[in-house]
N, CA, C and O of each residue as an XYZ file, in Angstrom:
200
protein
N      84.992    100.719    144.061
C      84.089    100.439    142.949
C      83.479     99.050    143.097
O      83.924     98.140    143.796
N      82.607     99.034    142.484
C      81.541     97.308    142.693
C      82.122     96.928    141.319
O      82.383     97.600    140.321
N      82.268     95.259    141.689
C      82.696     94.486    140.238
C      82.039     95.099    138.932
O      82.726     95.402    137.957
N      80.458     95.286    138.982
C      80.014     95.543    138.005
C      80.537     96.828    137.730
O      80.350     97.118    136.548
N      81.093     97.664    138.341
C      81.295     98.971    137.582
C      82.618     98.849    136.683
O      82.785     99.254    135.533
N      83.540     98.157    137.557
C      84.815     97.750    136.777
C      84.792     97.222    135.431
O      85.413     97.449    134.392
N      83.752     96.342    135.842
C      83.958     95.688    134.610
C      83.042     96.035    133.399
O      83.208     95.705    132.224
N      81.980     96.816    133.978
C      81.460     98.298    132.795
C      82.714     98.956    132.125
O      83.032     98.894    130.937
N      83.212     99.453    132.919
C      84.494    100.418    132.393
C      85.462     99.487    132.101
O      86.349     99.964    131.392
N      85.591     98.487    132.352
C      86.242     97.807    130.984
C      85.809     97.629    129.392
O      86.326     97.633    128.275
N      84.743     97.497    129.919
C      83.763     97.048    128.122
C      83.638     98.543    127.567
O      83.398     98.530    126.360
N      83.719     99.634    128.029
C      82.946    100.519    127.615
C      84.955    101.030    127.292
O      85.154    101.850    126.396
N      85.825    100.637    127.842
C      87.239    101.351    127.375
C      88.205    100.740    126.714
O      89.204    101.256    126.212
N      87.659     98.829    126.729
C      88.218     97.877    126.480
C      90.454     98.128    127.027
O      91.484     97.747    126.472
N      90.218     98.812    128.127
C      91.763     98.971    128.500
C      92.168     97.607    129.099
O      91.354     97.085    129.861
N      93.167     97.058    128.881
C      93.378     95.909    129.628
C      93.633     95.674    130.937
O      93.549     94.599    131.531
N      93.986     96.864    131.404
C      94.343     97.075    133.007
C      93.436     96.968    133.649
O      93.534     96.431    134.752
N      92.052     97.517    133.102
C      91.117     97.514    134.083
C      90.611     95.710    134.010
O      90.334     95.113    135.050
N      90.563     95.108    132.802
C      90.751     93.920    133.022
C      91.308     92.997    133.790
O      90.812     91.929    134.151
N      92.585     93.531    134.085
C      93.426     92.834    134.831
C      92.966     92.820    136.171
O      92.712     91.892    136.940
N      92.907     94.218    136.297
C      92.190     94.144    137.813
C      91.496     94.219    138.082
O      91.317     94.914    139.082
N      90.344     93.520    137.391
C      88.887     92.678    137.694
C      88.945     91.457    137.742
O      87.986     90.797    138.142
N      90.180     90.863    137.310
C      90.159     89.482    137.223
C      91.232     89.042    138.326
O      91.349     87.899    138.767
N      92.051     90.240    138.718
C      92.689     90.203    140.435
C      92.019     90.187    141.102
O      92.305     89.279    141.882
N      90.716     90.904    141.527
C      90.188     91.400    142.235
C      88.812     90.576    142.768
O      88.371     90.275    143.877
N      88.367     90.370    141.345
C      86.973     89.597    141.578
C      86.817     87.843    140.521
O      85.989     87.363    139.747
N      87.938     87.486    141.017
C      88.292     86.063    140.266
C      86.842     85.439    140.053
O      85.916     85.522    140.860
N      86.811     84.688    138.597
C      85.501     84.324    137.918
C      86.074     83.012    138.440
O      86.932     82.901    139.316
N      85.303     81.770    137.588
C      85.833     80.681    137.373
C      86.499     80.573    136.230
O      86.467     81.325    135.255
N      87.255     79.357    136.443
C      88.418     79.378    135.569
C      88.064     79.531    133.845
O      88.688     80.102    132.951
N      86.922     78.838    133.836
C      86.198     78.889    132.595
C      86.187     80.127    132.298
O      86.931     80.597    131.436
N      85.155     80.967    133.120
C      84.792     82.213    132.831
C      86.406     83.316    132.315
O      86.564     84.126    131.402
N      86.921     83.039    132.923
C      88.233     84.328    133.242
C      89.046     83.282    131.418
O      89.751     83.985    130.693
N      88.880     82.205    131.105
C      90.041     81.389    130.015
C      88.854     82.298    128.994
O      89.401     82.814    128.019
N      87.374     82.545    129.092
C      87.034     82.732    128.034
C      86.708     84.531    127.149
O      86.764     84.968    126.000
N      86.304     85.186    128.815
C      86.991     86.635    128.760
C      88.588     87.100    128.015
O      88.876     88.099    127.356
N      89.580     85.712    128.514
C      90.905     86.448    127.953
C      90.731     85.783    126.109
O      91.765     85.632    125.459
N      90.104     85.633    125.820
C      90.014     85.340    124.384
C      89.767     86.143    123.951
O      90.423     86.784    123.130
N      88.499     86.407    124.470
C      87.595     88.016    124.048
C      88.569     89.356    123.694
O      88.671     90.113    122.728
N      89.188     89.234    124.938
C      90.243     90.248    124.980
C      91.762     90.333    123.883
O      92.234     91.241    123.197
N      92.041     89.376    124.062
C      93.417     89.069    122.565
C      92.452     89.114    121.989
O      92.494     90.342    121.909
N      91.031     88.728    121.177
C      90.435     89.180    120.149
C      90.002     90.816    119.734
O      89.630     91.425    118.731
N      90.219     91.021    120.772
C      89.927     92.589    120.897
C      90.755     93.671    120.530
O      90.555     94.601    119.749
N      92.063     93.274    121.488
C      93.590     93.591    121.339
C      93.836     94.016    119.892
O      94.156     95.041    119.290
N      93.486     92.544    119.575
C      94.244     92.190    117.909
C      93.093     93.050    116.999
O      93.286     93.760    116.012
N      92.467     92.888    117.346
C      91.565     94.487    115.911
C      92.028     95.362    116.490
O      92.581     96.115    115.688
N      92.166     95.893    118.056
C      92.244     96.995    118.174
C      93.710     97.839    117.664
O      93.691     99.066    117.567
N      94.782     97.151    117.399
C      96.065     97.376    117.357
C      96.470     97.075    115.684
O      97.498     97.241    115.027
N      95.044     96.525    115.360
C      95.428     96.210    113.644
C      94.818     97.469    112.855
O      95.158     97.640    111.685
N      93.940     98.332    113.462
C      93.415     99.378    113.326
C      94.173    100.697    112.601
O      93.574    101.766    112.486
């Protein structure tokens, strides 16, 4: 798969795995990847308060 598809099918499934291994796989900068995992515990946390 190409980064961009991964990380389509992350946004579009918000699963964290596929997160994970986009951010194994195709390391951002540190910025980028500290501000994605916010996104994500923000995400998490509605998604599980649901």
């Amino acid at each position: 798969m190409l980064k961009n598809e991964i990380w389509e099918l992350f946004e579009i499934t918000g699963n964290i795995e596929v997160y994970l291994y986009y951010k194994e796989h195709f390391n951002k900068s540190k910025e980028d990847n500290d501000e994605i995992s916010d996104i994500i515990v923000t995400d998490a946390i509605k998604t599980s308060s649901l």
